[in-house]
DRENDREN-894505 format. One record per residue: x, y, z of N, C-alpha, C in turn; residue in one letter. Coordinates in steps of 0.05 Angstrom, whole numbers, plus 32768, in hexadecimal, padded with zeros to 4 digits. Layout:
REM residues N
XYZXYZXYZA;...
This chain:
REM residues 233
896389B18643894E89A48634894089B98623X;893E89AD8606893289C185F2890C89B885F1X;890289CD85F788E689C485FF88D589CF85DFX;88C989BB85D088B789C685B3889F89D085BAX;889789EB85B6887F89F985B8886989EB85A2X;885789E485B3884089D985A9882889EB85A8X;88218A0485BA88108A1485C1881D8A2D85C0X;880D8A4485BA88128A6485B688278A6685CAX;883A8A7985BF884C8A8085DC88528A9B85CFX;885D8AAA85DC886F8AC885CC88848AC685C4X;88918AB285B788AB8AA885AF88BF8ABE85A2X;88AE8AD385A788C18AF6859B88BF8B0585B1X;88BA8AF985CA88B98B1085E788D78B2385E4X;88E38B1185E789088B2385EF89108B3485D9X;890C8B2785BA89198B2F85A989168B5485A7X;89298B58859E892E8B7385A0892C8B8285B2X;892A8B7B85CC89228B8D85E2893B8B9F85F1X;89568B9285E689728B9C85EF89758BB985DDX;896E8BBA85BB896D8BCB85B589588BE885B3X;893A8BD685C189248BE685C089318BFE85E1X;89438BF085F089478C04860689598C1485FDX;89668C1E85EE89808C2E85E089778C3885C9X;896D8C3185B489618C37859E89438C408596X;893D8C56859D89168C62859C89198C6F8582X;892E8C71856B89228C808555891C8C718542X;89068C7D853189078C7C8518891F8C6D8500X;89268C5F84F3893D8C5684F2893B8C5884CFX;89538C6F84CC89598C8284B489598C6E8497X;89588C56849F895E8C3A848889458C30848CX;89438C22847789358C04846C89438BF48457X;894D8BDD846589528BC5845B89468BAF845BX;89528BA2844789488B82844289568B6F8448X;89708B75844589828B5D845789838B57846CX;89918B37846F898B8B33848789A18B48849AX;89BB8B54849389C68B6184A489C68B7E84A7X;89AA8B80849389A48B99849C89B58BB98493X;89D08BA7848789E88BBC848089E78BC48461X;89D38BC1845589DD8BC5843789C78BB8841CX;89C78BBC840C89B48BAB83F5899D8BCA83F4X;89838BB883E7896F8BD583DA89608BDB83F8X;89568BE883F989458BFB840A892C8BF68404X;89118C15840388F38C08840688EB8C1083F2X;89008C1883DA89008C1C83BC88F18C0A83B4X;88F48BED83C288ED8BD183B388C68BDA83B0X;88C38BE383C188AB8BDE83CC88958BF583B1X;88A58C0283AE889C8C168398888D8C2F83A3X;88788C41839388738C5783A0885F8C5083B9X;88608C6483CF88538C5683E788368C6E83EBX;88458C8083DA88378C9683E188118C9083E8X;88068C9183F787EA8C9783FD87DD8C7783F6X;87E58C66840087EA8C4C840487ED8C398415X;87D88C24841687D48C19843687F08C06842AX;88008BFC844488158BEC844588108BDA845DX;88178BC0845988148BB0846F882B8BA28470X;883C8B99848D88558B928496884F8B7F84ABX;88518B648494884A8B4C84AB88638B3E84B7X;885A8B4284D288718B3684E288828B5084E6X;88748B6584F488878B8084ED889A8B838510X;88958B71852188A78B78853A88A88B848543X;88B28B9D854988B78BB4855C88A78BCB8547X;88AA8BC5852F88A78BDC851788B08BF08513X;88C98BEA851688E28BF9850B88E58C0684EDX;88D78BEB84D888D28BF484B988BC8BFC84AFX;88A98BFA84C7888C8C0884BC88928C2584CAX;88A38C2C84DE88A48C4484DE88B58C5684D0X;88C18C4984C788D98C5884AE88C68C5F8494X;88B18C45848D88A28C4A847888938C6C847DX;88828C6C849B88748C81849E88808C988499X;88978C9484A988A18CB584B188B88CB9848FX;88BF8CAC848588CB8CB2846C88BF8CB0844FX;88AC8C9E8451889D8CA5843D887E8CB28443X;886E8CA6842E88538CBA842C883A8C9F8426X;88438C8A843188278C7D843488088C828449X;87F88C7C843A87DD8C87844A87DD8C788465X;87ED8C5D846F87EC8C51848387FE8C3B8485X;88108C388498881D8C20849588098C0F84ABX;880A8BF584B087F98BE084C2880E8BCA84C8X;88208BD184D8882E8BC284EC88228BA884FEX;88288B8E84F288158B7384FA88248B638509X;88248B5E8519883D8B49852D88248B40853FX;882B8B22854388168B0D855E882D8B108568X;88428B20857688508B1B858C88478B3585A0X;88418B2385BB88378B3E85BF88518B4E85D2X;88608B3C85CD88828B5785DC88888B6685C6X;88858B6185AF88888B6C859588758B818598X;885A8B7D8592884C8B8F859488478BB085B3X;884E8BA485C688598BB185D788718BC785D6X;888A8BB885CE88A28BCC85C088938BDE85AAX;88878BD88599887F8BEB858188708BFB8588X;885E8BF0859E884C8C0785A488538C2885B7X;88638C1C85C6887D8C2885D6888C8C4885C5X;88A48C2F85AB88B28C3D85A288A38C548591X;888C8C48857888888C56856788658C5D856BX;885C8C56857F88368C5D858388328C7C8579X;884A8C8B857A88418CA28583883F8CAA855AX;88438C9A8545883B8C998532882A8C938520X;88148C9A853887F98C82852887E98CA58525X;87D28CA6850E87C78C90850587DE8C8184EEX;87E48C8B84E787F48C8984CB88058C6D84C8X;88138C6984E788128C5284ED88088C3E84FEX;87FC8C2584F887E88C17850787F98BFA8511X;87F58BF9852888098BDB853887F28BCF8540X;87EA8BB9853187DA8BA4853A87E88B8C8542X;87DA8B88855887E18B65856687D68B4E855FX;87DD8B45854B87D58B2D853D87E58B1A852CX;87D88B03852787E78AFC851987E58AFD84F1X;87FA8AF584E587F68B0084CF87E38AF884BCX;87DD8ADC84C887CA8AC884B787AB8AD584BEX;87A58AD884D787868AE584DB877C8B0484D4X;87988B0C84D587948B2A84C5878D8B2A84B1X;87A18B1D849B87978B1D847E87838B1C8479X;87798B02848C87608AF8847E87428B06848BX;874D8B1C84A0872E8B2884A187378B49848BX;87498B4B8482874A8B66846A87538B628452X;873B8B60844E87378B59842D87378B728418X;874D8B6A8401874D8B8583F2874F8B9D8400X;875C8B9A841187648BAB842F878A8BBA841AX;879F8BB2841987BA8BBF841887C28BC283F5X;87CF8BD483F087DC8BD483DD87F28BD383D7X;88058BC883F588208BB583ED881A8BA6840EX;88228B9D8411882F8B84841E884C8B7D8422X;88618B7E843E88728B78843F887D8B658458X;88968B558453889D8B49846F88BC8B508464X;88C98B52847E88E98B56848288EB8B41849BX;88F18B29849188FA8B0C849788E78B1284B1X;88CC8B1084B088B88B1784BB88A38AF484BDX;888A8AFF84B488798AEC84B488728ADC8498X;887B8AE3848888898AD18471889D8AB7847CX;88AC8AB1849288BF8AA6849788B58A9284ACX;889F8A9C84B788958A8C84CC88788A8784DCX;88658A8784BB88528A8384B0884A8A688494X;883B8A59849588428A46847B88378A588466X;88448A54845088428A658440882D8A5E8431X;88278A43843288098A33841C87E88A47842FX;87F18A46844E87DB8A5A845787DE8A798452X;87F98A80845987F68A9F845987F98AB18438X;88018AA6843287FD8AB1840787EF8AB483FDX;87D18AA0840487BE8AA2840287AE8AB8840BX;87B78AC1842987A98ACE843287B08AE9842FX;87C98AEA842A87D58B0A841C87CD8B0A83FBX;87C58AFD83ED87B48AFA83D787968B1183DDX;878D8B0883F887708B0783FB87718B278403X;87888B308416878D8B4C842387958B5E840BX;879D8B5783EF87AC8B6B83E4878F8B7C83D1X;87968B8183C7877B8B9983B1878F8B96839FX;87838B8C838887848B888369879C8B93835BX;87B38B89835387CD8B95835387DF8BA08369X;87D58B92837787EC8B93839A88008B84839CX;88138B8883A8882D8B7A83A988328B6E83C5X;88498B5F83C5884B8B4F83DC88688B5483D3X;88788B5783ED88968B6183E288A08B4B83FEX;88B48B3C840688BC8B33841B88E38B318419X;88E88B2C843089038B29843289028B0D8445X;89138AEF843C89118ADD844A89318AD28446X;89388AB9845D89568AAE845D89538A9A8442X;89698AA0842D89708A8E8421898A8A798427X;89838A708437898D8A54844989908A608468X;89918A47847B898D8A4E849089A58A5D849EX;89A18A6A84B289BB8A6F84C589D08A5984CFX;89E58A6684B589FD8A5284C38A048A4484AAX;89F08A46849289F68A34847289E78A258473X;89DC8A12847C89C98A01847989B28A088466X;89B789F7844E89AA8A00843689828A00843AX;89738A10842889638A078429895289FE841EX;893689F38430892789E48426891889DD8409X;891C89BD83F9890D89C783E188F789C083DFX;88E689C283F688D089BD83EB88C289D1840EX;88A189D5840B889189EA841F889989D08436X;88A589D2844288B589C4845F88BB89DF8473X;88B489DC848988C089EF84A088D689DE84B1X;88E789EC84B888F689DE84C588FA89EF84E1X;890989E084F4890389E38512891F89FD851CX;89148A1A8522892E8A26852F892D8A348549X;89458A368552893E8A3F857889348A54857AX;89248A57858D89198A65859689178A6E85B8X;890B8A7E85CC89068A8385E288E98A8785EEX;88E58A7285FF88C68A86861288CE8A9F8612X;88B78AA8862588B78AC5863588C88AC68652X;88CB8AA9865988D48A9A866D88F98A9C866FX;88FA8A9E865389158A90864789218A738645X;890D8A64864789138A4B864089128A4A862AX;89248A2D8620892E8A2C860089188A1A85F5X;89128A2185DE89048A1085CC88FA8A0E85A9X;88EE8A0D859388E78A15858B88D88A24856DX;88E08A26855C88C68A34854A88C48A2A8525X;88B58A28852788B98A1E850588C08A4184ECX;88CB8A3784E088D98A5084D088DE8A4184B7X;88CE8A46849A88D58A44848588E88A5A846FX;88FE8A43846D89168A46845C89188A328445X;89058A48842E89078A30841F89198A3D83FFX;891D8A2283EB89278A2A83DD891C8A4883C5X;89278A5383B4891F8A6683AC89088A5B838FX;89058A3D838388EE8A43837088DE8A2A8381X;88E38A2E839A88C88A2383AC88BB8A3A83B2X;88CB8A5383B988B78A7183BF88A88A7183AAX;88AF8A73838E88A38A78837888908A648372X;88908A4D8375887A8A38837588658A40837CX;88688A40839E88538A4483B988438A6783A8X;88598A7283A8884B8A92839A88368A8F8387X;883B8A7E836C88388A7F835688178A6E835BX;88188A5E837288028A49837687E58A5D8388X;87F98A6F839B87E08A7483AD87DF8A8B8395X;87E28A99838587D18AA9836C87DD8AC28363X;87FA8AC4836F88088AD3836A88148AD0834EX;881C8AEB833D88318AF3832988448AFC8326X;88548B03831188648B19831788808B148327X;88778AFA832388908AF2834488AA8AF6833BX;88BD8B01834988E18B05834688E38B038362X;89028AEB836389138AE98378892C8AFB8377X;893A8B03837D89548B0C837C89658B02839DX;897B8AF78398898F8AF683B089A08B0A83B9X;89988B1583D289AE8B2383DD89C68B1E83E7X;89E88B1A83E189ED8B1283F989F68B128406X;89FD8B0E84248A038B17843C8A228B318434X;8A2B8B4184368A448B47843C8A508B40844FX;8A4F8B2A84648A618B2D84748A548B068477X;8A6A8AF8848D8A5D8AD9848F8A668AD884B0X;8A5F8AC584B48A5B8ABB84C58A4B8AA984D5X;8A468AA084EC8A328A8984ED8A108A9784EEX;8A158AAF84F489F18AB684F589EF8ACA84D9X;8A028AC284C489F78ADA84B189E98AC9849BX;89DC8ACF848C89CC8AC4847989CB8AD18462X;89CD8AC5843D89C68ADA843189A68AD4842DX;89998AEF8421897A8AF1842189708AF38407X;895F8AE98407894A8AE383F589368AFF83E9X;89358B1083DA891E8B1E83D7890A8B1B83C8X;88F48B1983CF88E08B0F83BA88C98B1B83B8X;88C08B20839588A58B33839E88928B27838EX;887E8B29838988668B1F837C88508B3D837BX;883C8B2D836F88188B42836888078B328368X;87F58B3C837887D88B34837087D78B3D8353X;87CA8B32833E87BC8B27832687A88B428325X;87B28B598319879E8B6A830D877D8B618310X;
């Protein structure tokens, strides 16, 4: 029996925890795809140098620590409401603060208490994907300072082909308690000039999509979506 979460749960307890026991470094890449094997790097993101960066939905923070230790931003701010997520990150990479910061939250109440707070903004199929985007755009609007960017990586159609959505619709994908029971999570997959819509409405510019896509197929590969926008000078 598939049970639908109605109330907070840590619906990211397990994830990654097979590789957080084998894997403690720094990790020499940053990608945007979903397989992680190939496409642009944190080029996208532009110069980082001496530069607050925020990584919503950052997980273990694997890419906010690549940001620290390979480039030269004044702070990356690692944001995950999972708190097994936040646990692994604190674990693997704590020992890189201040420079980098792992907060336990979620991405919608962050934004909205740091205002004119970052000067980019990123998700890697993060909290862009499983956040509504009519609330959270807004609120990365409200977090960025005056010519800030919002850079994200999301599924352009779901796992497995199932095309996506054309219009701001979430649709329903599995998930796990902490428990391991099955159930679970809303995840927007939507079409690519619905991103640009929703962008263009909560007050963003500048906007370009580009498709990445997959090199390899199969039932969990996906090609991805990159998309970036600006706050309005």
């Amino acid at each position: 029996m598939v049970r639908v979460t109605t109330t907070p749960s840590d619906l990211w307890h397990h994830y990654g925890r097979t590789r957080a026991g084998r894997d403690r470094e720094v990790p020499d890449t940053f990608r945007w795809i979903w397989s992680q094997d190939s496409g642009p790097g944190p080029e996208v993101l532009g110069d980082l140098s001496g530069r607050v960066v925020g990584d919503l939905g950052a997980g273990a923070a694997r890419h906010a620590a690549h940001l620290v230790v390979h480039h030269k931003p004044a702070q990356v701010v690692a944001v995950d409401a999972s708190p097994g997520q936040y646990e692994m990150a604190a674990d693997l990479f704590g020992h890189l603060a201040p420079r980098l910061r792992i907060v336990p939250s979620d991405a919608l109440s962050h934004l909205k208490a740091t205002a004119n707070t970052y000067a980019v903004l990123y998700s890697v199929f993060g909290a862009l994907d499983f956040t509504d985007p009519r609330e959270l755009l807004p609120a990365a609007i409200f977090a960025l300072r005056p010519g800030g960017r919002l850079v994200f990586s999301t599924l352009a159609h779901y796992l497995g082909g199932t095309p996506p959505q054309p219009d701001v619709v979430a649709a329903p994908v599995p998930a796990r308690t902490p428990e391991g029971e099955a159930t679970t999570m809303e995840r927007w997959v939507l079409q690519e000039h619905v991103w640009v819509k929703v962008l263009d409405e909560a007050g963003f510019t500048g906007i370009t999509v580009d498709m990445l896509p997959s090199a390899v197929r199969g039932p969990r590969t996906a090609d991805t979506l990159l998309v970036t926008a600006a706050r309005r000078p």
